[in-house]
LOTORDREN-567077 format. One record per residue (C-alpha): residue in three letters; z, y, x. Coordinates in steps of 0.2 Angstrom, whole numbers, plus 5000, padded with zeros to 4 digits. Example, Ala and Ser with C-alpha at 12.3 -4.5 7.8 and 13.67 -1.06 7.14 Angstrom:
% residues 2
ALA	5039	4978	5062
SER	5036	4995	5068
***
This chain:
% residues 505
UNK	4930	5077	4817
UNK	4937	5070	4832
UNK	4932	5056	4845
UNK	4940	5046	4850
UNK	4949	5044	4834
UNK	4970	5048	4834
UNK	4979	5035	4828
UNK	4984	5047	4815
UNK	4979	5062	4806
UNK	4983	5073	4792
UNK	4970	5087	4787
UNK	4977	5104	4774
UNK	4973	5117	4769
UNK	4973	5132	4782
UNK	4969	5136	4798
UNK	4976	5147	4814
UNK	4963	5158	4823
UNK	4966	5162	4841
UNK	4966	5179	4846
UNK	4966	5193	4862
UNK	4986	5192	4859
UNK	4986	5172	4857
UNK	5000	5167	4870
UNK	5003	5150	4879
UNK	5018	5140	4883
UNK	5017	5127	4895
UNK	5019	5118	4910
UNK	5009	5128	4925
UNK	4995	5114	4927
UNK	4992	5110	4909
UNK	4992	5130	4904
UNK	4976	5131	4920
UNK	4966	5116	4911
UNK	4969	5123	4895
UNK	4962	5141	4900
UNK	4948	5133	4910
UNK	4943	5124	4895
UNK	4944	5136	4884
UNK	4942	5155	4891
UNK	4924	5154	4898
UNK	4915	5154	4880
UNK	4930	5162	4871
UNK	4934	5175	4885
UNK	4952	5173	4877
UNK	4963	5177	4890
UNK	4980	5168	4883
UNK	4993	5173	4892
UNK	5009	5165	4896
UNK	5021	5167	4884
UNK	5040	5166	4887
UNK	5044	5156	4874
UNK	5038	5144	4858
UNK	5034	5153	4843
UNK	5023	5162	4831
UNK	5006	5167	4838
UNK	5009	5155	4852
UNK	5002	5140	4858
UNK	5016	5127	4863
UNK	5013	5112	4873
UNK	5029	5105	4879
UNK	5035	5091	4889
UNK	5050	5080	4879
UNK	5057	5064	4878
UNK	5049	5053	4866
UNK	5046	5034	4871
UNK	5036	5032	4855
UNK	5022	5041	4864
UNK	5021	5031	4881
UNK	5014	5039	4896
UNK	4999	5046	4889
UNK	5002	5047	4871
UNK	5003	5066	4861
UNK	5009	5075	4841
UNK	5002	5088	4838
UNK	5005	5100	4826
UNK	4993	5117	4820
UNK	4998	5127	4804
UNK	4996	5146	4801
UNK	5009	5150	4814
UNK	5004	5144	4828
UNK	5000	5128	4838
UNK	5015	5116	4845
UNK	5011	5098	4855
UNK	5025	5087	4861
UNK	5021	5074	4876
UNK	5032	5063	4886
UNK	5023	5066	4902
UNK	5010	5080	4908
UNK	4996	5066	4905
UNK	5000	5068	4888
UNK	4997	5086	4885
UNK	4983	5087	4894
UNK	4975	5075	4880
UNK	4982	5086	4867
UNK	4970	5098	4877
UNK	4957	5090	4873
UNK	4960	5087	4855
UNK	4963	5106	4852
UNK	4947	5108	4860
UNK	4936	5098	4849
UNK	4946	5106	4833
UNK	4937	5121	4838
UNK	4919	5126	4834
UNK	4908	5116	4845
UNK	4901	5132	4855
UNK	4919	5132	4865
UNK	4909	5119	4875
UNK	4898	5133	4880
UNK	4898	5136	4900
UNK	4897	5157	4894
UNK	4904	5168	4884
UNK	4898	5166	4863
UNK	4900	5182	4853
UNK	4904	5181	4834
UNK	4913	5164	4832
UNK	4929	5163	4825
UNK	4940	5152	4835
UNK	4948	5144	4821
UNK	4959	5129	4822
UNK	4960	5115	4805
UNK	4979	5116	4799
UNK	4982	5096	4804
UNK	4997	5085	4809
UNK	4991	5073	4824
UNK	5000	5058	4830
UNK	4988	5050	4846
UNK	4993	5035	4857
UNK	4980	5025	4867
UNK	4977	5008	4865
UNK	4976	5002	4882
UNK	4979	5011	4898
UNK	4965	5011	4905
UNK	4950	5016	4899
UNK	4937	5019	4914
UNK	4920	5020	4920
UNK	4911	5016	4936
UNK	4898	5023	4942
UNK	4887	5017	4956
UNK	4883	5029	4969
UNK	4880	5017	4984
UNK	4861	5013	4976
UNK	4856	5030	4973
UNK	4868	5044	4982
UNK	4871	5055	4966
UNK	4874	5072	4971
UNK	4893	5080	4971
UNK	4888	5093	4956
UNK	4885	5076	4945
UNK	4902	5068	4952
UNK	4911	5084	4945
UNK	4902	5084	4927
UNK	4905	5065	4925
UNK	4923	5070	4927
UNK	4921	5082	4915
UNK	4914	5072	4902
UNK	4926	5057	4906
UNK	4941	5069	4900
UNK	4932	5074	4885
UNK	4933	5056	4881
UNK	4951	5053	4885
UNK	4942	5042	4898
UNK	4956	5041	4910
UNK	4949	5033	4928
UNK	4933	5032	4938
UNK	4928	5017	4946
UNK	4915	5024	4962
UNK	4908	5010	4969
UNK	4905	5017	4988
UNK	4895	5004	4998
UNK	4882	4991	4995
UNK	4869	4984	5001
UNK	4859	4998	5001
UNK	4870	5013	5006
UNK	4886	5015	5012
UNK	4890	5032	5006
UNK	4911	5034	5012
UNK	4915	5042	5027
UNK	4925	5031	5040
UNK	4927	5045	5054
UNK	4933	5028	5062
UNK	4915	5018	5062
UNK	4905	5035	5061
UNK	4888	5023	5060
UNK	4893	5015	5043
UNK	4886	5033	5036
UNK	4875	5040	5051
UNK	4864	5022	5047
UNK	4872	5012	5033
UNK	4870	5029	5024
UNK	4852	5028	5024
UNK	4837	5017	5019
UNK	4818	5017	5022
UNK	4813	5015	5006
UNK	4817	5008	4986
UNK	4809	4997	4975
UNK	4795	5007	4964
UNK	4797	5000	4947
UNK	4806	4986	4940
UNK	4812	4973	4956
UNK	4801	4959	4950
UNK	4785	4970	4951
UNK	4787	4969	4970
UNK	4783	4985	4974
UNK	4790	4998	4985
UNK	4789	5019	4986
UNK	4791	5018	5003
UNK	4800	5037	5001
UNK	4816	5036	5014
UNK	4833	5039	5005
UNK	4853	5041	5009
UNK	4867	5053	5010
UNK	4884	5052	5009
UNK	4901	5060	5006
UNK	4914	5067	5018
UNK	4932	5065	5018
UNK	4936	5081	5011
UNK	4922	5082	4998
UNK	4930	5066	4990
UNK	4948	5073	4991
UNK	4943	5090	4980
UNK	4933	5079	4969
UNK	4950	5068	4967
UNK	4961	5085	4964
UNK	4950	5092	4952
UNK	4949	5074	4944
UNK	4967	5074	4944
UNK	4968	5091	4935
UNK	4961	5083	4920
UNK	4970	5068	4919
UNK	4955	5056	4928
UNK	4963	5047	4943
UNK	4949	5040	4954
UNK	4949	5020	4960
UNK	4937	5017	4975
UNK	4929	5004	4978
UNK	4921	4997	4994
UNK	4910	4981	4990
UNK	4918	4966	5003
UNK	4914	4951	5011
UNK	4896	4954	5000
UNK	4886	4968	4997
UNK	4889	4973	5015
UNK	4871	4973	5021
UNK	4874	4992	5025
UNK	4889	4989	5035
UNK	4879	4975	5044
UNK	4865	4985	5051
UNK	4878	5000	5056
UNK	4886	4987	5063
UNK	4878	4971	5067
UNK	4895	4964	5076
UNK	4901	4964	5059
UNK	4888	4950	5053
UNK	4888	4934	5056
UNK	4873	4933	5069
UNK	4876	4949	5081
UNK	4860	4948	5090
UNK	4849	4949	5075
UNK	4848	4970	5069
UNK	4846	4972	5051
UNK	4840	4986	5040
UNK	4848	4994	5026
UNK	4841	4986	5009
UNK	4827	4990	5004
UNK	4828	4980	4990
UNK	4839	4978	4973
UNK	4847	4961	4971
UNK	4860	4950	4981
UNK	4859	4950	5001
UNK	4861	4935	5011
UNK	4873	4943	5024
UNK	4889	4944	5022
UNK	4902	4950	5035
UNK	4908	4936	5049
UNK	4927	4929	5046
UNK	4932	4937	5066
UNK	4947	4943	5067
UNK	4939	4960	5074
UNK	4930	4963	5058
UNK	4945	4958	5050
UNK	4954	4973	5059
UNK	4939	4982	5055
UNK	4940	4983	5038
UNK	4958	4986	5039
UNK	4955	5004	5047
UNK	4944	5005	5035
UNK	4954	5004	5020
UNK	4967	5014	5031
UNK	4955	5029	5028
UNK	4949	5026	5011
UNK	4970	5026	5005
UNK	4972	5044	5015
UNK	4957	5051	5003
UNK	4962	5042	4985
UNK	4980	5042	4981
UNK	4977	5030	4965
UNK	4988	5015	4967
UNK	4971	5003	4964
UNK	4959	5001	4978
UNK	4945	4992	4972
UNK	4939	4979	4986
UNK	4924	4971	4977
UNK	4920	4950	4982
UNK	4906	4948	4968
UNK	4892	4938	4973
UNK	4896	4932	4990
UNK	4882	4922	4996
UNK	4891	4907	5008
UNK	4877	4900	5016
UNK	4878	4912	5036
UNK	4897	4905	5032
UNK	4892	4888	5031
UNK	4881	4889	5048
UNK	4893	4896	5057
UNK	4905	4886	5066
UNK	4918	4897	5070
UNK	4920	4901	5049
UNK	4918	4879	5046
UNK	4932	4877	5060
UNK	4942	4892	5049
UNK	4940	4883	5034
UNK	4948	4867	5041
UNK	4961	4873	5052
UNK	4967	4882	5032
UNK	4965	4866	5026
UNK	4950	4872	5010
UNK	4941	4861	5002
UNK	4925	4873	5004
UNK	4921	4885	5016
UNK	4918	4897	5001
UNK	4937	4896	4997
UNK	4936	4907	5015
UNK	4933	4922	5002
UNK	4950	4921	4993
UNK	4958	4920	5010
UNK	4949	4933	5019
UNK	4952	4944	5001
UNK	4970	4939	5002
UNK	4971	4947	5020
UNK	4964	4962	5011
UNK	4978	4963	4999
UNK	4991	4960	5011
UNK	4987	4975	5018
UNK	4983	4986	5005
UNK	5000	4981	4999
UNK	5006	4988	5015
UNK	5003	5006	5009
UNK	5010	5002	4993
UNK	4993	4998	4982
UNK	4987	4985	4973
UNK	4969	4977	4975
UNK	4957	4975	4963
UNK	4942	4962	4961
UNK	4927	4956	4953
UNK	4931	4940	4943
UNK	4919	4928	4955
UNK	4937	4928	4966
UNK	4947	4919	4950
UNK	4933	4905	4958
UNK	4937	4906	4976
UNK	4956	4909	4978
UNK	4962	4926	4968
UNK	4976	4934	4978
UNK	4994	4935	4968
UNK	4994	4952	4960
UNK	4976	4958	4959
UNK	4969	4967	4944
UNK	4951	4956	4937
UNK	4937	4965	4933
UNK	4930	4952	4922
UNK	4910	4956	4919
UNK	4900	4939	4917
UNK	4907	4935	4899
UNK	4921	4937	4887
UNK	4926	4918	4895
UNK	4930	4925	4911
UNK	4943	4939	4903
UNK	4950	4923	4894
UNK	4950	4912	4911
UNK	4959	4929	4920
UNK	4971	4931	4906
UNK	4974	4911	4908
UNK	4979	4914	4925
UNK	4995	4929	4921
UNK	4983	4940	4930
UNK	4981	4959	4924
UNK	4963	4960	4919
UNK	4952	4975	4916
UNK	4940	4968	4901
UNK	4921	4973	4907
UNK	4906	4960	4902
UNK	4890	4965	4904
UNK	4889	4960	4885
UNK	4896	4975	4879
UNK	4898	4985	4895
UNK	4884	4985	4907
UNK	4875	5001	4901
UNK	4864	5001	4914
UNK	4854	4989	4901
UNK	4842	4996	4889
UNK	4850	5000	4871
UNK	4832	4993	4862
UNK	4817	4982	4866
UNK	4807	4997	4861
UNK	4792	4998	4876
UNK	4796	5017	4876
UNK	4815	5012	4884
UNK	4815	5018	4903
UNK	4815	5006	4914
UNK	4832	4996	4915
UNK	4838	4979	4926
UNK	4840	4970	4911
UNK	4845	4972	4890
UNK	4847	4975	4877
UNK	4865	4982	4871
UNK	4864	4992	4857
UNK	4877	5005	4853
UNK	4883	4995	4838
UNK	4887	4980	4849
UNK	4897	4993	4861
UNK	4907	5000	4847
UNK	4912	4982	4839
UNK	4918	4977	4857
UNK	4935	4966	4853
UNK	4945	4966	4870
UNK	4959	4957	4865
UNK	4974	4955	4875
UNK	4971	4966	4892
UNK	4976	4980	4902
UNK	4959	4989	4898
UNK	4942	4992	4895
UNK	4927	4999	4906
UNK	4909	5004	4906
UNK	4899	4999	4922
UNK	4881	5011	4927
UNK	4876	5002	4942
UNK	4861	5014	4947
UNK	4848	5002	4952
UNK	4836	5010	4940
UNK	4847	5025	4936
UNK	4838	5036	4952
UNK	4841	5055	4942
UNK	4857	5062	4933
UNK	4848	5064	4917
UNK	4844	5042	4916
UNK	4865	5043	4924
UNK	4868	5054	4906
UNK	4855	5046	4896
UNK	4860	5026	4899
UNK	4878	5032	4897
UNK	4879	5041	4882
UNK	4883	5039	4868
UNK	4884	5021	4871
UNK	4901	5026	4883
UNK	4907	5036	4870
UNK	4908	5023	4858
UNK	4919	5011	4872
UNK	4930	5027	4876
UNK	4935	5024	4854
UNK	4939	5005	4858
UNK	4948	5009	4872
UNK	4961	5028	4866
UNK	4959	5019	4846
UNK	4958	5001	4847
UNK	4944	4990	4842
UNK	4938	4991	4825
UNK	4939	4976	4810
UNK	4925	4966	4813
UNK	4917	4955	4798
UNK	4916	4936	4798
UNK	4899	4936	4809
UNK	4908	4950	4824
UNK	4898	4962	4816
UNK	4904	4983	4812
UNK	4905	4983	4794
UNK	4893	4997	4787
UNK	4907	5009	4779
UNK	4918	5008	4799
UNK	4901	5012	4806
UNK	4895	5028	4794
UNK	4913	5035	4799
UNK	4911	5034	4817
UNK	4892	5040	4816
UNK	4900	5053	4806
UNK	4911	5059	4822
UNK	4898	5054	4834
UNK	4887	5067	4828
UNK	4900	5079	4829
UNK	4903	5073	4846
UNK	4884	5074	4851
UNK	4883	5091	4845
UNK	4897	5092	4860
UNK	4888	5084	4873
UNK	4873	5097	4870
UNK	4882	5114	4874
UNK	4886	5105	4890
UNK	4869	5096	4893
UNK	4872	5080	4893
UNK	4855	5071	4890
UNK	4860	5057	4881
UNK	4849	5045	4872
UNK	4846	5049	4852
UNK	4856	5036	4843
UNK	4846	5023	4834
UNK	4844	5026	4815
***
């Protein structure tokens, strides 16, 4: 019936049917999401009652530390509908629940004549396992158009996914507007070309692409996130990845009379961005805008495969190295990162990083996103560092779901949905899904590499991983009950066209 599944439920007999004099009791915010959700297809207008009671739909607001931040009970019988939260986050979860208790056709974007909108009779208890639950999704590769920003959203909530990881900048594009640095998106927003076909082919289309987003586009996209309970973490991809940044600004590279192009190519640049104290200061007014358009206390700054070769040919970076005293020049990247943190704490946020950096000098305090392997969670964990689990074993979904030849083309594979759904975290502050969008150039490969591979994550992360048998594997009666709600779920995703990939048999 419902996905993810609550921690508990109790089905009976009955049901309550929402009517033209249906009332709603809520706090302001929560009663707009839940009228958003639901009037369109059931042209329901539930106005706002003055109090709790029959024929009403109560969501209220009261201490209870049992549910944590996030966490919901719900209650639906005959009378009426009645869901207690200790925060706002909460209700707006219950939200969603009462929205997948109804037919499916509420997910319609119009109005549906002749359904009954009927509610099961249930008692609901829902807590989330971790707090967070995410997704990232890369739109420095391909610039994914606002529309598709707002839908991911969309469909994040629907999966009690609670945070969106939006990887900025890369080598090929930088897609944040710094009104500081106006060339980082006037030429680091644009490329002459991309790869046609798979990287290793060689090939090139030889079409020009770019955009990017302005400041104020990205705020409305963080309010209306924030209206469904999604807060949004940016990320913008440092000392690495920064080829973009480079050919906007070639001062920013480590040989200033040489003028790059924007990547044309997927896979790892060479240039990364010089140790000078004016890049340095650089980024930092940066960052300074990137904190004034996302108020989520993470800011995501990247420091995954960082070539160190320009580092190690440059004096000046050699000379840095010793005057610190480290043992390598490429221990510069924890330092230079540091300086990032430092002043990122300076506005009251905390930094996040790929796990290469538990390598190189991890500052004090950061958030891991470990992605190369289920050791590097462990080596993270080691450390007393928060770590966000994400290995591209069971989280990379821009890998192919099957060997089948009719699989679009994919960087790499395969990660069945199976594997996603037996995904044992362990010990960690949460779980997330990565679609970097090297071969994910249209919104329907975006839905169709997601889906419903991210639907099964978005279980492991609200409900906690599943018993797995001897051998790590899904027992077959745990996964007939969750193919049971996934197909209820897909049913879901079809009224409001996602195009996600047909589950295997």
């Amino acid at each position: 019936m419902l996905l993810p599944r609550p921690t508990r439920l109790i089905r009976e007999a009955g049901h309550f049917t929402l009517g033209a004099t249906t009332g709603l009791f809520a706090p302001a915010g929560v009663a707009d999401l839940l009228r958003e959700l639901l009037t369109p297809a059931t042209g329901l207008p539930l106005p706002t009652a003055g109090a709790p009671g029959d024929g009403v739909i109560s969501l209220l607001v009261r201490d209870d530390p049992a549910l944590g931040a996030e966490g919901y009970r719900l209650r639906v019988d005959p009378t009426g509908v009645r869901a207690v939260a200790a925060a706002e986050a909460g209700l707006r979860w219950a939200v969603q629940t009462l929205r997948q208790l109804l037919p499916d056709q509420v997910y319609a974007a119009g109005p549906v004549r002749g359904v009954p909108w009927r509610l099961p009779t249930v008692e609901i208890v829902d807590v989330p396992a971790y707090p967070w639950r995410g997704s990232l999704l890369d739109v420095a590769r391909w610039c994914h158009p606002l529309p598709l920003l707002y839908r991911y959203v969309d469909v994040l909530a629907m999966h009690k996914l609670n945070t969106l990881h939006l990887h900025l900048t890369d080598d090929q594009g930088w897609r944040f507007e710094v009104r500081r640095y106006p060339r980082l998106t006037e030429v680091g927003g644009f490329r002459a070309a991309s790869p046609a076909g798979h990287l290793r082919d060689g090939r090139s289309d030889g079409v020009p692409h770019g955009g990017w987003y302005r400041q104020t586009e990205l705020r409305d996209l963080v309010d209306y996130a924030a209206r469904r309970g999604v807060r949004i973490m940016p990320e913008i991809d440092l000392p690495g990845h920064a080829q973009a940044a480079i050919a906007a600004y070639p001062e920013f590279g480590n040989d200033p009379t040489r003028q790059l192009a924007v990547g044309t190519t997927w896979g790892i640049s060479t240039h990364v961005l010089n140790l000078e104290p004016a890049t340095l200061a650089a980024v930092h007014h940066i960052l300074d805008e990137v904190v004034q358009v996302f108020p989520f206390e993470y800011v995501h700054v990247g420091g995954d495969e960082v070539p160190t070769a320009e580092w190690a040919a440059n004096p000046a970076a050699v000379a840095r190295a010793t005057e610190l005293g480290l043992p390598r020049v490429a221990d510069l990247q924890g330092w230079w990162t540091g300086r990032l943190a430092e002043h990122l704490a300076g506005h009251g946020r905390r930094t996040a990083v790929w796990d290469e950096l538990l390598d190189r000098g991890v500052p004090g305090g950061s958030t891991v996103f470990a992605w190369r392997g289920i050791d590097r969670i462990d080596l993270a964990r080691s450390a007393g560092l928060p770590v966000v689990a994400a290995p591209y074993s069971h989280t990379y979904f821009d890998w192919a779901e099957s060997d089948d030849p009719a699989e679009p083309l994919a960087i790499a594979g395969v990660l069945p949905l199976r594997t996603v759904y037996g995904f044992q975290p362990g010990d960690v502050l949460g779980v997330q899904g990565q679609l970097w969008s090297e071969y994910l150039p249209t919104e329907q490969r975006v839905w169709w590499r997601a889906f419903p591979r991210l639907a099964a994550l978005a279980e492991v992360g609200w409900s906690g991983p599943v018993p797995t048998d001897d051998t790590g594997a899904v027992p077959p009666g745990v996964w007939a009950e969750f193919r049971s709600r996934l197909t209820g779920q897909l049913r879901r995703l079809d009224r409001v066209g996602v195009s996600y990939r047909p589950p295997d048999d």
